[in-house]
C-alpha positions as a Python dict, from the first residue, in 0.01 Angstrom:
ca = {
    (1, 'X'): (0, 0, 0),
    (2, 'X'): (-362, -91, 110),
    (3, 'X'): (-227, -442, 192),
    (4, 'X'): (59, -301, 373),
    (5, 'X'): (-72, -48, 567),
    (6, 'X'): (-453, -178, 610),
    (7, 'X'): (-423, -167, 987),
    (8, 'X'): (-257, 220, 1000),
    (9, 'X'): (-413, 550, 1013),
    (10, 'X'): (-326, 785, 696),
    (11, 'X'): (-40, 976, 863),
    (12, 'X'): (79, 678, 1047),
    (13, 'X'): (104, 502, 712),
    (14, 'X'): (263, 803, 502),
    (15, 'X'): (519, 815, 820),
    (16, 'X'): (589, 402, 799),
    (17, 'X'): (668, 442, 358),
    (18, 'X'): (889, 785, 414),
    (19, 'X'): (1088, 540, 688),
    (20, 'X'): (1071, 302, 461),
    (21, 'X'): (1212, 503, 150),
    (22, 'X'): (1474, 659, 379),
    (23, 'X'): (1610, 394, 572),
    (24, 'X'): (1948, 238, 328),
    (25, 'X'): (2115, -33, 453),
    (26, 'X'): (2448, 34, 566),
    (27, 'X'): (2603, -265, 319),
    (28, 'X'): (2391, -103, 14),
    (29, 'X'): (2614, 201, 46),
    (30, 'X'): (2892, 3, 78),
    (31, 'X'): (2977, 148, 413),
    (32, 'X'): (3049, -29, 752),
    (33, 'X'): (3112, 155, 1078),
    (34, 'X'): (3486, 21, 1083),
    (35, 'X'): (3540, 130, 737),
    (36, 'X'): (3437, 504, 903),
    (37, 'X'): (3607, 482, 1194),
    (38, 'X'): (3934, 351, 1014),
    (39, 'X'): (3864, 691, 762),
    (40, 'X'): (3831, 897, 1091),
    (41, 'X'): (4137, 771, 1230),
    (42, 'X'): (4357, 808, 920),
    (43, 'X'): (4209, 1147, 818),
    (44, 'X'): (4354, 1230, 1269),
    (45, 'X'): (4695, 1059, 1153),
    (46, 'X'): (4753, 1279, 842),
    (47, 'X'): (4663, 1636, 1004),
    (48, 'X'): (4893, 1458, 1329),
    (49, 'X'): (5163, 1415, 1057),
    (50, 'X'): (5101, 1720, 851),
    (51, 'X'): (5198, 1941, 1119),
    (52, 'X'): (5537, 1722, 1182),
    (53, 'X'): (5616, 1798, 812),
    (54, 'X'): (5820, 2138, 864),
    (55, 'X'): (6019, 1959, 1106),
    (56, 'X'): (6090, 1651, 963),
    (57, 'X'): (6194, 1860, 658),
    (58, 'X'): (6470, 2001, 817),
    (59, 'X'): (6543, 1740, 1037),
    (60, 'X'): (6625, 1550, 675),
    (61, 'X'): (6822, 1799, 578),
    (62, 'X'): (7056, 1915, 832),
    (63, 'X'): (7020, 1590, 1034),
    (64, 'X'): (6969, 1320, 828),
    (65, 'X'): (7165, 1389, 534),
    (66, 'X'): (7481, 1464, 733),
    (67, 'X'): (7502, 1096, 810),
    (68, 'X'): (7644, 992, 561),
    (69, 'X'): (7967, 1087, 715),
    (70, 'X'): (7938, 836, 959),
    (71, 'X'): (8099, 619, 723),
    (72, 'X'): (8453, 740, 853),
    (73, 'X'): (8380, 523, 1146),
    (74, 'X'): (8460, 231, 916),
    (75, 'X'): (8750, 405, 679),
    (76, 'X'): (9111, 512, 771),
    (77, 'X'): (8963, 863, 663),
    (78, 'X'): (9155, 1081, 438),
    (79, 'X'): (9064, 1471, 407),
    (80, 'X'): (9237, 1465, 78),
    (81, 'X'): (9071, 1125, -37),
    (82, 'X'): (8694, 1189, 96),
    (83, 'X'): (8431, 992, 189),
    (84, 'X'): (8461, 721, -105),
    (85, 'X'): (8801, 718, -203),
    (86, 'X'): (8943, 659, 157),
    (87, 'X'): (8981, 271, 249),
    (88, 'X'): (8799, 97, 444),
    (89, 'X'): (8924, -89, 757),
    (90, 'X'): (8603, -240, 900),
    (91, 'X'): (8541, -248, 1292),
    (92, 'X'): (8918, -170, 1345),
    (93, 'X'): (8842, 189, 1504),
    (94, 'X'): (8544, 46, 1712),
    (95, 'X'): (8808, -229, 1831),
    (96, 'X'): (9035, 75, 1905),
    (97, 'X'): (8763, 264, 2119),
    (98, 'X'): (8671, -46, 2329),
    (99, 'X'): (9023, -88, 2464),
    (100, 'X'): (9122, 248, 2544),
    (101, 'X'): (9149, 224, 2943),
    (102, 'X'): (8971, 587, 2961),
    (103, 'X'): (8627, 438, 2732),
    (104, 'X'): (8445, 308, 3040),
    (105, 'X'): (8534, 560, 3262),
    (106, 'X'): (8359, 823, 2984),
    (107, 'X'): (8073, 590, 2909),
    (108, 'X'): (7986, 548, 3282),
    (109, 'X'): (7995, 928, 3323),
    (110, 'X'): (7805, 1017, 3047),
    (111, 'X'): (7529, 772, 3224),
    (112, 'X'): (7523, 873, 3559),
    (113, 'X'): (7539, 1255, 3446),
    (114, 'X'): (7236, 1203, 3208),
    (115, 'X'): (7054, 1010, 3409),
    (116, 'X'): (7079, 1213, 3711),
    (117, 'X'): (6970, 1516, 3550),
    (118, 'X'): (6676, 1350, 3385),
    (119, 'X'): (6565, 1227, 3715),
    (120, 'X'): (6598, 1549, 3873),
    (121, 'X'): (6440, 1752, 3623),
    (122, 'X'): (6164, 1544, 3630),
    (123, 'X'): (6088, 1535, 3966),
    (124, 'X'): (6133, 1876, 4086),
    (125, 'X'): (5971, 1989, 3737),
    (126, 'X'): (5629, 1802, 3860),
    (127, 'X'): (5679, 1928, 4181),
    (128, 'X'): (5761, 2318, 4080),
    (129, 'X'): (5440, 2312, 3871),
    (130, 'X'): (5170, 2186, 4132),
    (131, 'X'): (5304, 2423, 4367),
    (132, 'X'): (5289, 2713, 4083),
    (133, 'X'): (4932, 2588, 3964),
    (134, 'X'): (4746, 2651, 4367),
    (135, 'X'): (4888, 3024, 4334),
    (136, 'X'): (4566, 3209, 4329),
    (137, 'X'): (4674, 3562, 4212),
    (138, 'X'): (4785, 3559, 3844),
    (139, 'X'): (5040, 3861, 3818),
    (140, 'X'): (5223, 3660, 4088),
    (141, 'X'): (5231, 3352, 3891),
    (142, 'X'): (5320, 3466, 3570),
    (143, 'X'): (5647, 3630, 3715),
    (144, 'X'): (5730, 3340, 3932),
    (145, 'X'): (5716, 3128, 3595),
    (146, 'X'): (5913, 3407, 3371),
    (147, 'X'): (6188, 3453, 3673),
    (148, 'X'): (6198, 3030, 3623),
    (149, 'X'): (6214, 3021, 3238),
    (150, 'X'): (6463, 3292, 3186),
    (151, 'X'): (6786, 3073, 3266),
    (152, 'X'): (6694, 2821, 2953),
    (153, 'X'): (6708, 3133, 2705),
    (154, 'X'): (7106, 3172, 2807),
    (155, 'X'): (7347, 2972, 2655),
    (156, 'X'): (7601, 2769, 2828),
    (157, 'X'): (7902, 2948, 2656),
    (158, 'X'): (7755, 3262, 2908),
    (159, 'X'): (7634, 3080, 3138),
    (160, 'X'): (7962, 2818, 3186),
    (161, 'X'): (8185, 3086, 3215),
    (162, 'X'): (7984, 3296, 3477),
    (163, 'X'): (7974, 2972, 3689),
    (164, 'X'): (8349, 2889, 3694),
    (165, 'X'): (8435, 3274, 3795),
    (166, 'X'): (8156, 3200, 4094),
    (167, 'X'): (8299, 2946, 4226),
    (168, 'X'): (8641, 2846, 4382),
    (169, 'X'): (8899, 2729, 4167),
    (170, 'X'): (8939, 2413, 4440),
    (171, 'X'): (8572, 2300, 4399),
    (172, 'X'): (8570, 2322, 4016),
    (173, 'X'): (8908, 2076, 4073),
    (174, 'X'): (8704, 1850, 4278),
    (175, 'X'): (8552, 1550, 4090),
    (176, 'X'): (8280, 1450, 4288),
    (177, 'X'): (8165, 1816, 4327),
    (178, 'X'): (8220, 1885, 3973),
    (179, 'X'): (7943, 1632, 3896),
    (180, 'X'): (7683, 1790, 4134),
    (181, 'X'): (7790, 2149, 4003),
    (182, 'X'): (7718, 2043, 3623),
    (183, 'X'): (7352, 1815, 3731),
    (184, 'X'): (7238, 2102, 4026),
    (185, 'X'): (7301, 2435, 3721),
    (186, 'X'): (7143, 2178, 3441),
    (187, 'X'): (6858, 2140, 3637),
    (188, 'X'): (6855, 2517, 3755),
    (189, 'X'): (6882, 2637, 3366),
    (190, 'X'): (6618, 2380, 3216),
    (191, 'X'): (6392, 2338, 3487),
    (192, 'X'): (6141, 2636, 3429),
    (193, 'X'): (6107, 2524, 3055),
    (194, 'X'): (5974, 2136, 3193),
    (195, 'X'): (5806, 2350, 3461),
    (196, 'X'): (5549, 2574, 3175),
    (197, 'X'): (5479, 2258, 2990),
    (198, 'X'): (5345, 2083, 3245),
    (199, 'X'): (5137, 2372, 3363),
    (200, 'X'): (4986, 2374, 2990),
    (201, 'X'): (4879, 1991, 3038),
    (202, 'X'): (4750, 2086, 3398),
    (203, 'X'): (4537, 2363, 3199),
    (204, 'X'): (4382, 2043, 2983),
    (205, 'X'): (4235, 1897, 3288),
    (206, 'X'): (3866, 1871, 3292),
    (207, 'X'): (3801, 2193, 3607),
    (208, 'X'): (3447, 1992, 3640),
    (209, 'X'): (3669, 1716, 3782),
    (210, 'X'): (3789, 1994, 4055),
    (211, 'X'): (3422, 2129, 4113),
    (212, 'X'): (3287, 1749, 4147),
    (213, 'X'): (3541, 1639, 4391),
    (214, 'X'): (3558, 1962, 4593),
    (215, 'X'): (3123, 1918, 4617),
    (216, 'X'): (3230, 1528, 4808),
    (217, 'X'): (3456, 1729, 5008),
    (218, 'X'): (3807, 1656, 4882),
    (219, 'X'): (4097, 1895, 4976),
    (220, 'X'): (4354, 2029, 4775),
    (221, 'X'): (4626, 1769, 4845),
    (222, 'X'): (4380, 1484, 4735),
    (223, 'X'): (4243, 1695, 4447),
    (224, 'X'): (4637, 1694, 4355),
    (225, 'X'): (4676, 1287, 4447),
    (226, 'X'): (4383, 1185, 4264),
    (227, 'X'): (4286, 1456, 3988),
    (228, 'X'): (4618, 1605, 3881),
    (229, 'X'): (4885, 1422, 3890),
    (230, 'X'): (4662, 1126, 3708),
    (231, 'X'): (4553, 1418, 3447),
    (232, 'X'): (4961, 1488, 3432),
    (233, 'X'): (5070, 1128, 3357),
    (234, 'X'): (5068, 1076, 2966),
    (235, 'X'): (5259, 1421, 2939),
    (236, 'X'): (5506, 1233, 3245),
    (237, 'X'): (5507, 900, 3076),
    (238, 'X'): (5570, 1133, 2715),
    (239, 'X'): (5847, 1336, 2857),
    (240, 'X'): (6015, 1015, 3033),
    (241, 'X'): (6047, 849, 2730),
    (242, 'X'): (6204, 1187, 2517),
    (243, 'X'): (6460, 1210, 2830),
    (244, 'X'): (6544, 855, 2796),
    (245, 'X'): (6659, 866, 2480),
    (246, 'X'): (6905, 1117, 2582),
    (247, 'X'): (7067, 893, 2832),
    (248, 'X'): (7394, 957, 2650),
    (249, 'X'): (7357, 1319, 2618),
    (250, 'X'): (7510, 1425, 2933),
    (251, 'X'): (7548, 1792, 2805),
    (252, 'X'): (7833, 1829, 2552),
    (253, 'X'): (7836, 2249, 2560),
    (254, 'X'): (7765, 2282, 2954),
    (255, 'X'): (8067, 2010, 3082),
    (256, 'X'): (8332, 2114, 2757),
    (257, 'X'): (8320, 2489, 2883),
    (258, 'X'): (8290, 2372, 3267),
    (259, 'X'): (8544, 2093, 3282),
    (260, 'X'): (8932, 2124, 3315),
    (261, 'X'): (9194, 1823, 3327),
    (262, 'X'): (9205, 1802, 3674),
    (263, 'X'): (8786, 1617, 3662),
    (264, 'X'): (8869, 1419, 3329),
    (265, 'X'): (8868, 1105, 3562),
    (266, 'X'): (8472, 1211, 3682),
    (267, 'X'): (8358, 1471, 3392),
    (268, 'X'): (8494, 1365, 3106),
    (269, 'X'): (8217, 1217, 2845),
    (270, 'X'): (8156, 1016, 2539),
    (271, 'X'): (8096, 1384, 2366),
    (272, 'X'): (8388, 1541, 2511),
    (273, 'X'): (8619, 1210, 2439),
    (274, 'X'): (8491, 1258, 2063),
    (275, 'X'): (8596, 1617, 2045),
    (276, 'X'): (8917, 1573, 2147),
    (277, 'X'): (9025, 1290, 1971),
    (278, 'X'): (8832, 1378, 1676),
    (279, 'X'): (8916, 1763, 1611),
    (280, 'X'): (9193, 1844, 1818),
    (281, 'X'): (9383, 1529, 1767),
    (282, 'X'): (9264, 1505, 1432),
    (283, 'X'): (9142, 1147, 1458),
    (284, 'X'): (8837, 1171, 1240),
    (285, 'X'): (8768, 822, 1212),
    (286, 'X'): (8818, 728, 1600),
    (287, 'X'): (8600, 998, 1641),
    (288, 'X'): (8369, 884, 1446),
    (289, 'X'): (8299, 600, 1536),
    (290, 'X'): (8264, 768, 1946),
    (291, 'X'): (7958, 936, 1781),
    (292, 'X'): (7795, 628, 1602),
    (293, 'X'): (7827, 415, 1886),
    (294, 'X'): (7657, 693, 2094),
    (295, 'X'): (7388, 738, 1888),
    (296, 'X'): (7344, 349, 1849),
    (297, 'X'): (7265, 291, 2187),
    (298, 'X'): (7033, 610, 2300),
    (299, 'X'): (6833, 502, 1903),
    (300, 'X'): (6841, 138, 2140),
    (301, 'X'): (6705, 257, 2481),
    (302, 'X'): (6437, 540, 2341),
    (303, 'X'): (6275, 224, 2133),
    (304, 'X'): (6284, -4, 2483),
    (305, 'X'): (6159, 259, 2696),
    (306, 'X'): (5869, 361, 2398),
    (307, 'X'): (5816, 9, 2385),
    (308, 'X'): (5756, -104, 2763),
    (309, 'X'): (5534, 215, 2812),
    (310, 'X'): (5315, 127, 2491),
    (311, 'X'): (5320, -238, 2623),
    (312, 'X'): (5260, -188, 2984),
    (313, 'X'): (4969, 138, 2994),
    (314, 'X'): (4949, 135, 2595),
    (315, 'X'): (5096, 501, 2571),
    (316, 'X'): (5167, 660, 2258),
    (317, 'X'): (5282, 977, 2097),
    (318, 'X'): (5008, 921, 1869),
}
């Protein structure tokens, strides 16, 4: 100790051996900071996942479980024979779909319906909850967003039927306004439900970001530009890649109480083709096989669009 410490005071040399006995090396433990920050991270993931447990529970087992009737799609399905006793034809049914002359017509309806309603729920939903978020007086808020969110309680069995009494018998007849009449009361039902979540991520915003930008004199229409809508953009980029994956759900309920034979040519869709063919025609298989190749192809686009936005800003769910 004398050797050690010759040139220290007494309490400087008490302070150097307590350093000394305290200070481990990090490899002596055999701990590295990656090794914590890997533990960190995994103990995040499981309380992420934990939480998606309920869900995933009974998504396996009225979602999951149910598939295995998609095997019709591939049988010349037999109620009386079941699911492994009736025999298979292969890709016959999927060969039948593709050359019905009324396939493409459905498949580029159910696009253009989905995707205009995705678009225009998105946009106006952004737009409805800026304009919501500068109201100043609270009571007035909190109505405006109740008055919004009470369509998306109603369902469309109600809500179908009060719109075809509303409106003339020649419009609903009318293709081309039959599409805008089924995007315009989407929107109008769903839009106050997009509206409140984006108000919660607008609540998540740092308000010292407001107070610092308002001090270098920014108004409100830059605070919104540059504090906002950049706040806003992983719940935007998040919410754009959900709606994308339901590119081919062009609303099955809203369009089969809605639609009449006189729009087939411009309403009819993938869904509504399905339940035709499938339950009042009795075509399981043909059916079937609508439903797989539906699914197939929204499981396609939600992975590209997760993909690109992962690849391109490196967004994730998690």
């Amino acid at each position: 100790m004398d050797k050690i410490f010759g040139n220290l005071s007494a309490d400087e040399a008490v302070n150097a051996e307590t350093a000394e006995m305290t200070e481990i090396p990090e490899k002596e433990c055999g701990k590295s900071p990656q090794t914590g920050k890997r533990r960190g991270a995994w103990k995040e993931q499981l309380v992420l996942h934990s939480m998606l447990m309920p869900g995933v529970i009974i998504a396996t087992i009225f979602m999951i479980v149910p598939m295995i009737g998609v095997i019709m799609a591939f049988q010349d399905y037999n109620i009386a024979k079941g699911f492994f006793n009736s025999p298979l034809v292969g890709f016959k049914h999927f060969a039948t779909l593709f050359a019905r002359p009324n396939f493409t017509q459905a498949l580029y309806n159910t696009v253009l319906i989905a995707f205009a309603k995705i678009v225009s729920t998105t946009v106006l939903s952004i737009v409805f909850a800026l304009l919501i978020n500068e109201i100043l007086l609270q009571r007035v808020k909190k109505t405006v967003q109740t008055i919004m969110f009470l369509p998306y309680f109603l369902s469309w069995a109600l809500l179908g039927n009060i719109i075809v009494n509303m409106i003339p018998t020649r419009i609903m007849e009318d293709g081309q306004w039959f599409r805008l009449i089924v995007v315009a009361t989407d929107v109008w039902k769903t839009l106050g439900y997009q509206v409140v979540i984006y108000l919660a991520a607008i609540t998540n915003i740092d308000p010292t970001l407001y107070e610092a930008a308002k001090i270098d004199g920014a108004n409100n229409t830059q605070l919104c530009l540059h504090i906002t809508l950049p706040g806003l953009m992983s719940m935007i980029v998040l919410n754009a890649i959900l709606n994308i994956g339901n590119i081919m759900n062009a609303g099955f309920e809203q369009i089969l109480v809605m639609y009449n034979p006189s729009v087939y040519a411009e309403g009819d869709i993938l869904d509504t083709m399905s339940y035709r063919i499938g339950l009042i025609d009795g075509k399981y298989s043909l059916g079937t096989a609508i439903g797989l190749f539906k699914s197939l192809i929204s499981c396609a686009v939600f992975s590209l669009s997760y993909y690109v936005a992962y690849k391109v800003k490196g967004y994730k769910i998690f």
